[in-house]
Structure formats: structure tokens, C-alpha cells
N, C-alpha and C positions, 0 to 999 in steps of 0.2 A: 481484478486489477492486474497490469501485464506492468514489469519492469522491462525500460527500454536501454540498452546502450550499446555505445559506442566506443566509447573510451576505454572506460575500466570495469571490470565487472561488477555488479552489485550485489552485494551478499546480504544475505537479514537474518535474523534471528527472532524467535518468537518463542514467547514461553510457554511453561505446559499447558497453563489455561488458558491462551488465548488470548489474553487481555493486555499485552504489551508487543512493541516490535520495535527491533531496533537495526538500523540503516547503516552498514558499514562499506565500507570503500567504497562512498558514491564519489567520484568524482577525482579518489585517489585522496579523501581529503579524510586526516585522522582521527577528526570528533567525530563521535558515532550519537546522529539525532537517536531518541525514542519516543514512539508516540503512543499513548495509553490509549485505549481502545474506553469509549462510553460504558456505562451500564446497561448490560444486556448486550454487547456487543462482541464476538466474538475474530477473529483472525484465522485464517484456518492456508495450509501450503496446501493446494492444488495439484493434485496430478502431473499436468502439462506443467514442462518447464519455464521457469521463471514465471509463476502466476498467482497469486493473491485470490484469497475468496474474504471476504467479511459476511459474518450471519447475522444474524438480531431480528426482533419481533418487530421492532420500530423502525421505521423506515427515514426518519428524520436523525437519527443516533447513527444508524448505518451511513446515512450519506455524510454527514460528519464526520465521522471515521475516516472514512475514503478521501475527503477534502483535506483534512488535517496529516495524512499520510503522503498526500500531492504536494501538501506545501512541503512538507518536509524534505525536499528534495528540488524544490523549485532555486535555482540558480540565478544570484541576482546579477545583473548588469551583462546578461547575453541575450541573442538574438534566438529566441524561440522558436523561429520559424527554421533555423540553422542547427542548432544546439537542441535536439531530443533528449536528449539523456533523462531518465527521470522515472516514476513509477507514477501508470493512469491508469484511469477508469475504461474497461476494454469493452465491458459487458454489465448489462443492468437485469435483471428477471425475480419476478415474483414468483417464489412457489407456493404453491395451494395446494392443502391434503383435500384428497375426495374422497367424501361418507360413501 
């Protein structure tokens, strides 16, 4: 997941295990969302700047995650197509171990 802006920049916070995040100065705006990550679901900072990884065995928990992480940051009453701001799904990939 890539965070996008323009405005203000977006900071997060993620705890040691993985399983919480939390959204500060989106928007310049005080309350700081947090979104609990499912069971099995992991949060993990990427490498490349400003980028989100989720991991998990499940693939329905994982895309949940990722949904619930979108909304959180979804802006109501602007125009979308104008207004980016926000944290998306950049990249989708299945890894497989080979025997």
C-alpha cells in the first residue's frame, strides 16, 4: 500500500507486532484513526518510502485489512478525482515457497 499526498504529510505508527496502525496528520486533522489489523494479519514498513506491506496466510483477512486501512482515510464530501490524498492498494502478489 503506497500513502498518497499532497497536502500534509502522513505519518503512521505501527506497533511491535504488527497488528495495529495508526493514521496521524492525515489531512492536518487531530484525531488520529487506528485500524486493528484481522487475525493472522500482519502490518509490516517497507523499505521504499512511504509504503505499506500487509502479510497473512488468508487472503480474504489480508484484503480486509487493506479495505479497512483505505477507508480510514477516505474523505467525505470531496471530489476524488481532484482530492488523492489518502493510503491505496499500489501492489497485489502472491508469494509461494518452492520445495
Amino acid at each position: 500500500m503506497r500513502l498518497v499526498y499532497a497536502h500534509y504529510k502522513i505519518d503512521y505508527a505501527i506497533t511491535e507486532e504488527g497488528d495495529e496502525i495508526s493514521i496521524m496528520n492525515f489531512v492536518g486533522a487531530k484525531n488520529v484513526p487506528v485500524v486493528k489489523m484481522p487475525a493472522g494479519v500482519k502490518v509490516i514498513r517497507d523499505e521504499a518510502k512511504d509504503t505499506l506491506r500487509l502479510e497473512g496466510t488468508d487472503l480474504e483477512a489480508v484484503s480486509q485489512a487493506a479495505a479497512a486501512i483505505q477507508q480510514s482515510t477516505r474523505v467525505p464530501h470531496k471530489d476524488t478525482r481532484k482530492f488523492l490524498d489518502g493510503i491505496y492498494v499500489s501492489e497485489k502478489t502472491h508469494l509461494s515457497i518452492d520445495e
